[in-house]
C-alpha positions in Angstrom: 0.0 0.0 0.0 1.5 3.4 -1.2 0.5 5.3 2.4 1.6 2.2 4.6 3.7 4.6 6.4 0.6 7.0 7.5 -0.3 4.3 10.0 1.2 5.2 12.9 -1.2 3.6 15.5 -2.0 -0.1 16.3 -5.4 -1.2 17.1 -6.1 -4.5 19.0 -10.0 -6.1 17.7 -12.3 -8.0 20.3 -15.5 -9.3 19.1 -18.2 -11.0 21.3 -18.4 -14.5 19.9 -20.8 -17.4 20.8 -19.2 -20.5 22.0 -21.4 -24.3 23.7 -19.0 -25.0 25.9 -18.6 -28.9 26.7 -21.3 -29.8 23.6 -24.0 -28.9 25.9 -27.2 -27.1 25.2 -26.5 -23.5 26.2 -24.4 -20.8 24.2 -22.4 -18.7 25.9 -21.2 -15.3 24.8 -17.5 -14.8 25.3 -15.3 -11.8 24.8 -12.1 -13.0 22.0 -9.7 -10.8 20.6 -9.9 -11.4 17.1 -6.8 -8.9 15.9 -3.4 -8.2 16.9 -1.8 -4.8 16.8 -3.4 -3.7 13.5 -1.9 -0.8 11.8 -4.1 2.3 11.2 -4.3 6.0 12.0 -6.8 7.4 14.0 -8.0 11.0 12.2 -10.7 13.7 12.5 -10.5 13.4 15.9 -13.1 15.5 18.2 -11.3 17.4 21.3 -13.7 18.3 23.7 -14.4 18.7 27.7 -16.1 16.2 29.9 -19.8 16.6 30.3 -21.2 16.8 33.8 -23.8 14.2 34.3 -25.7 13.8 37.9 -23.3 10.7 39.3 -19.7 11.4 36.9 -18.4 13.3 34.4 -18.4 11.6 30.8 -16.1 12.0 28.3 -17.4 11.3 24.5 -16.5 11.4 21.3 -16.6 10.6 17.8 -13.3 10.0 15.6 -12.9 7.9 12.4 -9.9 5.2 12.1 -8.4 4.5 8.7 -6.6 1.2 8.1 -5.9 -1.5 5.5 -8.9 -2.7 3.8 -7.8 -6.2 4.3 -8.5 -6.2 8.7 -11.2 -7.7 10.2 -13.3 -4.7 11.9 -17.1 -5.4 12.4 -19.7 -3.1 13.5 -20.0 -3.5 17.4 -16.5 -4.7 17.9 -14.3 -3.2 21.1 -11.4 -1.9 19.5 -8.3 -0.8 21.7 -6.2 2.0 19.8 -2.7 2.6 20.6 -1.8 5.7 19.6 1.5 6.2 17.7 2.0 2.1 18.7 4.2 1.6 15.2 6.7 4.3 16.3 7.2 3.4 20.1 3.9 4.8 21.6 2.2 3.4 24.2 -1.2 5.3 25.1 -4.2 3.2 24.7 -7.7 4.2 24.0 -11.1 2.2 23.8 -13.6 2.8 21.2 -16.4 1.3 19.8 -16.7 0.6 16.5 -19.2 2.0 13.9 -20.2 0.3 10.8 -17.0 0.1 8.6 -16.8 1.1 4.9 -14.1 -0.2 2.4 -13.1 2.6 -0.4 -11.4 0.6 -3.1 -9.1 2.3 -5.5 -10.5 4.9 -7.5 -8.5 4.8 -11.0 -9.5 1.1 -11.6 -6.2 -0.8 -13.8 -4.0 1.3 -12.2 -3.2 0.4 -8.6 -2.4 3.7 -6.7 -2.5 2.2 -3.4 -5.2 4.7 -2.3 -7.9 1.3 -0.9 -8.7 1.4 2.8 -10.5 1.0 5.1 -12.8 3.5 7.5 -14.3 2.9 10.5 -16.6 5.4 12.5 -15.4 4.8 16.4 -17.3 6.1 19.0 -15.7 6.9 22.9 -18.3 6.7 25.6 -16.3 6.9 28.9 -16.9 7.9 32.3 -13.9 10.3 33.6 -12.1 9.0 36.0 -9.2 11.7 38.2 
């Protein structure tokens, strides 16, 4: 991919998945991480303030994450962005993800490299001092 070297973050995908433990009769609903330090770039980010509720103060927001159009990012998924992770960062943050939306590459027989992936991500968080 031509802009391989815009993604500077890492993202880490969990996915509820249904599992019948033992080959019994009930399904149970387990939490599995289903991708490994993904690169991407988080962009069009929204800075704001925390917003006073009546019990905590609650911090949300709405960016958009770019990455290869290849990576397995479903709607609902609990994805865990380190930001800068490809260069030596190390701050984490939790999002959830919207639906995602591949853009293929515009110019048809000739491969410019410009197919991605983008995924609306949503930060609903209570602040915490």
């Amino acid at each position: 991919m031509l802009f391989s070297d815009w993604y500077t973050d890492t993202v880490d995908v969990f996915r509820v998945v249904s599992e019948i433990p033992g080959g019994g009769n009930l399904t149970r609903d387990k939490r599995t991480q289903v991708g490994f330090a993904i690169p991407c770039r988080v962009y069009s980010t929204q800075v704001k303030g925390a917003t006073p509720q009546p019990t905590a103060a609650v911090d949300r927001k709405e960016d958009k994450l770019a990455c290869d159009i290849s990576a397995d990012i479903q709607i609902g998924d609990e994805l865990i962005v380190t930001r800068c992770g490809r260069i030596g960062g190390n701050t984490t943050e939790r999002y959830l993800a919207g639906k995602p939306q591949d853009f293929y590459d515009p110019v048809g027989v000739a491969h410019t490299g410009l197919d991605h992936k983008e995924v609306g991500l949503l930060a609903d968080n209570i602040a915490r001092s």
